[in-house]
N, C-alpha and C positions, 0 to 999 in steps of 0.2 A: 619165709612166711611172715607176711606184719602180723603185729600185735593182735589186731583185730580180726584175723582171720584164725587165729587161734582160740576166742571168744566168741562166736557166731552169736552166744544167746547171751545176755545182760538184764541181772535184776536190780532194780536202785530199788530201795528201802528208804521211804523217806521222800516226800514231794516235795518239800522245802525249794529256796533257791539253790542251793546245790543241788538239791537231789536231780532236779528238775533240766540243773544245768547237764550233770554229769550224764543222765537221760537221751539230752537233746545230742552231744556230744558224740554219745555212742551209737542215737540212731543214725545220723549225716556218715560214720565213719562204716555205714552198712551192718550195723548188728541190727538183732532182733531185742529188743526192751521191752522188759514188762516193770511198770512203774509202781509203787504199793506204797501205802501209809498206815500206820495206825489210826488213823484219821479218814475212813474214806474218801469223805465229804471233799476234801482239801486235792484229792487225785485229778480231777475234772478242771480245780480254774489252774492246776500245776501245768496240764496237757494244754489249755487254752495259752498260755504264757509261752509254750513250746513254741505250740504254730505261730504265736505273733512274732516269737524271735524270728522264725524260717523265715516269715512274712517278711520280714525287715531286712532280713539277710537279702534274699531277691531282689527287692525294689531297692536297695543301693549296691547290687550286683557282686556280690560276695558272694552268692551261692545262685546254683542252677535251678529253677523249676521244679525239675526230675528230681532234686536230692532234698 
């Protein structure tokens, strides 16, 4: 069993660059994430910064489409 099939669901506390990263991290490795801050406000441009990383990942071919 990997790691992450023992984890299905993942909460990060904290949108920060870590949080954000550690987020990004566990959605590609197929968990389910839910992201949360004390801060709402700060959840939205944390998830925008997510999909840019994906974005970035794709177009220099590190990551699939699909993931």
């Amino acid at each position: 069993m990997t790691p992450m099939a023992r984890y299905p669901r993942v909460v990060v506390i904290g949108a920060g660059t870590m949080g954000h990263g550690i987020a990004q991290v566990a959605g590609v490795a197929g968990c389910t994430v839910t992201l949360t801050d004390a801060r709402p406000e700060v959840v939205e441009p944390a998830l925008r910064r997510v999909r840019e990383n994906l974005a970035g990942g794709v177009a220099r071919g590190k990551l699939a489409a699909q993931e």
